[in-house]
Each structure stands twice: as C-alpha cells, then as structure tokens.
N, C-alpha and C positions, 0 to 999 in steps of 0.2 A: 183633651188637648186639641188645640184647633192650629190645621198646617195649611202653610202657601201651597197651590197648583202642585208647584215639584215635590212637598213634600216633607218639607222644612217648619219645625215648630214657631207658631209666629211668639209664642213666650220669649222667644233667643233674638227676637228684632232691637233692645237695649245693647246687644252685643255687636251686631253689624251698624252702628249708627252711618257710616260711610258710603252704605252698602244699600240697594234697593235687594231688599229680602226677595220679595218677591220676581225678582229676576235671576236670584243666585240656584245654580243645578247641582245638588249633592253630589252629584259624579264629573260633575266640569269643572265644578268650583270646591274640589274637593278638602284641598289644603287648607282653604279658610274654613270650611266650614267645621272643617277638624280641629283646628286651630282655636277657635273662636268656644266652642264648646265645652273643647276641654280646659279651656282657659276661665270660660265665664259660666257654665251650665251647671245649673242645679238636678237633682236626681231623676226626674222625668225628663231633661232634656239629654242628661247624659244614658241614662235607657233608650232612648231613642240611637242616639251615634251608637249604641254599641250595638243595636238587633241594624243599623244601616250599613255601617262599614265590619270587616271582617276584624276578629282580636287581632291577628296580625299584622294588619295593614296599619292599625291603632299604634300598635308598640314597636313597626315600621318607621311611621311617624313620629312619636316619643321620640327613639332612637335618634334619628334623621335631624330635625327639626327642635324638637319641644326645648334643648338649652338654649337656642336661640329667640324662640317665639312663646313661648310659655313664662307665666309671672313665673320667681322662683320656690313659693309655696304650693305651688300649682305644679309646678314641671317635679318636684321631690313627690306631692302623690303618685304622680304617675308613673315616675321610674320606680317605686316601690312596688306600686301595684302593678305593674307591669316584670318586675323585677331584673331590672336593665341597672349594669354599673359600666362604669367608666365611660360618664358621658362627657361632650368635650364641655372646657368652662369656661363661659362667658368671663371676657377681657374684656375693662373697664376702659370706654375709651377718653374718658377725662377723670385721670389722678388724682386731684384734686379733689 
C-alpha cells in the first residue's frame, strides 16, 4: 500500500474527492479522516485507521459523530462492532 508524506493511504483518495489528500494530517484532520474511512474504506484501509487511531478514540467517534456522519449501513457495523446502543437518531429534515 502506497501513503501520502503524512501517512494516509492514497487507495482512500476516491473518498476525499473535496480534499487534497496529500495535505490532510491524520492527527489535525482527524475527524475526516475517521469519518471518511469508516464510512468508505475497504479492509486494508480500515487496518490501517485502527493500528493509527486508538479502539477508543474510534468508538469515541462512533458514539459522538457516526449517527450524524456515517451512511446508515455503515454507522449499524460500527455500533455493533463497536457495541454502542442508544445512539441518537437522525431526524429527517424534509417529511416528505
């Protein structure tokens, strides 16, 4: 697997399209980058976030964050594997 300067596997550059990869710092730009992994990373990219960031910080995140930012097929692995309930739930903001 081949990473930018900071660190960051350039396979996960489809997931930042927004984003100059190579400018983003795993520990500055940490939310996205957690964000973004767990949201889009396949197994080599998700082995990576989990030997970079600590399990707790991960299920920190989850907790915190993932009902908001996370697809919701994506935020259900996590709170499973993580094994986190009563997360809060996303309110639909057009009823319709």
């Amino acid at each position: 697997m081949e990473y930018t300067p900071k660190g960051i596997p350039l396979s996960l550059r489809p997931a930042f399209q927004e984003y100059e990869l190579e400018q983003l710092d795993p520990q500055q730009d940490a939310f996205t980058v957690i964000e973004r992994t767990l949201a889009y990373g396949d197994q080599e990219e998700l082995a990576w976030l989990f030997e970079r960031y600590d399990h707790s910080e991960l299920a920190a995140w989850v907790q915190r964050w993932g009902w908001r930012s996370l697809p919701q097929r994506r935020l259900r692995l996590w709170a499973t594997y993580f094994g986190l309930q009563d997360l809060p739930q996303r309110r639909n903001t057009w009823p319709h």
